[in-house]
C-alpha positions as semicolon CSV with decimal commas, in nm:
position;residue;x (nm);y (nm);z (nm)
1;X;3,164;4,219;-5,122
2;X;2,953;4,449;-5,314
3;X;2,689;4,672;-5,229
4;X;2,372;4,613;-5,404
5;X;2,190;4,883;-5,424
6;X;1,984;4,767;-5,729
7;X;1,774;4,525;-5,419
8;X;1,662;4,835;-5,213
9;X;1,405;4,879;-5,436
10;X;1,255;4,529;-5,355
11;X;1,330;4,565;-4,969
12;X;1,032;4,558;-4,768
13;X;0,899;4,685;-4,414
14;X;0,907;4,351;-4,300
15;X;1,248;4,227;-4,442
16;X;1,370;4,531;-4,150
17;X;1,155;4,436;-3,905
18;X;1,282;4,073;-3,918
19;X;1,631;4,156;-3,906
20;X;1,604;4,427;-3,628
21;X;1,441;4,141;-3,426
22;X;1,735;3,898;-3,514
23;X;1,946;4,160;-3,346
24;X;1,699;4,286;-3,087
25;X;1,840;4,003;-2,802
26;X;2,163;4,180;-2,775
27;X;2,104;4,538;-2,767
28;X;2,163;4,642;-2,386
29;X;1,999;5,033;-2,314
30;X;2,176;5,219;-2,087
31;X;2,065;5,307;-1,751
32;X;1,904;5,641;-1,869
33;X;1,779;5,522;-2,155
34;X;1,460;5,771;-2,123
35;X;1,721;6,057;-2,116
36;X;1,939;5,967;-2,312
37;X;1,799;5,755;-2,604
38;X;2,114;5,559;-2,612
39;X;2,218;5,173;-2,552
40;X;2,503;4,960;-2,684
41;X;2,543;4,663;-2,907
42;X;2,694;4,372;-2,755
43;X;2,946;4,109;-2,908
44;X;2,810;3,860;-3,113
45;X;2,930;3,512;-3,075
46;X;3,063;3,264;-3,374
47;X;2,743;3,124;-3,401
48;X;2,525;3,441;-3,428
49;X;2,776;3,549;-3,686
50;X;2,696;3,250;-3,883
51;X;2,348;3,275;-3,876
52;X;2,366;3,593;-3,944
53;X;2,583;3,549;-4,273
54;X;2,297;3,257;-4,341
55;X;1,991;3,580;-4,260
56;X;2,158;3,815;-4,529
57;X;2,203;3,489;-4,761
58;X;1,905;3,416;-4,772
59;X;1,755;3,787;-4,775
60;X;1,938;3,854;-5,096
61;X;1,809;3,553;-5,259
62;X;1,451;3,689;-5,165
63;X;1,495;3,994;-5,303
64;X;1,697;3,873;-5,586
65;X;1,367;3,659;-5,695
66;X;1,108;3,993;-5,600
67;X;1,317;4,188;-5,839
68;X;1,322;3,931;-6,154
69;X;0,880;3,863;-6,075
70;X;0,877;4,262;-6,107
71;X;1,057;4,261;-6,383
72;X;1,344;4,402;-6,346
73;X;1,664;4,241;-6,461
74;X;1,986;4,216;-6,241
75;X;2,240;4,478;-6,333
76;X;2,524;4,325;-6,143
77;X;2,771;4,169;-6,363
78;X;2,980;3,844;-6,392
């Protein structure tokens, strides 16, 4: 899979915010979380790997489509 860089141009405060909120149910803070500022990431399940495969899909169509209405031409190649 290939990083496209060429879409972080059209990526958008709210394109974050909606995947941070996909992922928001399974972050678990630790106890000290005031002190410490850390948590942990738990598993995901088949099914929230699917849908998120289906998020990122769909988010690089988006941008994909914001980058041709600006203008600017995709620079990945066949």
């Amino acid at each position: 899979m290939k990083l496209r860089t060429d879409l972080l141009a059209q990526l958008r405060p709210e394109d974050v915010l909606e995947s941070v909120e996909a992922h928001h149910h399974r972050y678990k803070a630790e106890p000290l979380f005031s002190q410490t500022g850390t948590g942990s990431l738990s598993s995901a399940s088949t099914s929230e790997r699917a849908h998120e495969v289906a998020r990122n899909t769909a988010l690089i169509r988006k941008l994909t489509q914001r980058a041709a209405a600006s203008g600017k031409k995709d620079s990945v190649k066949s």
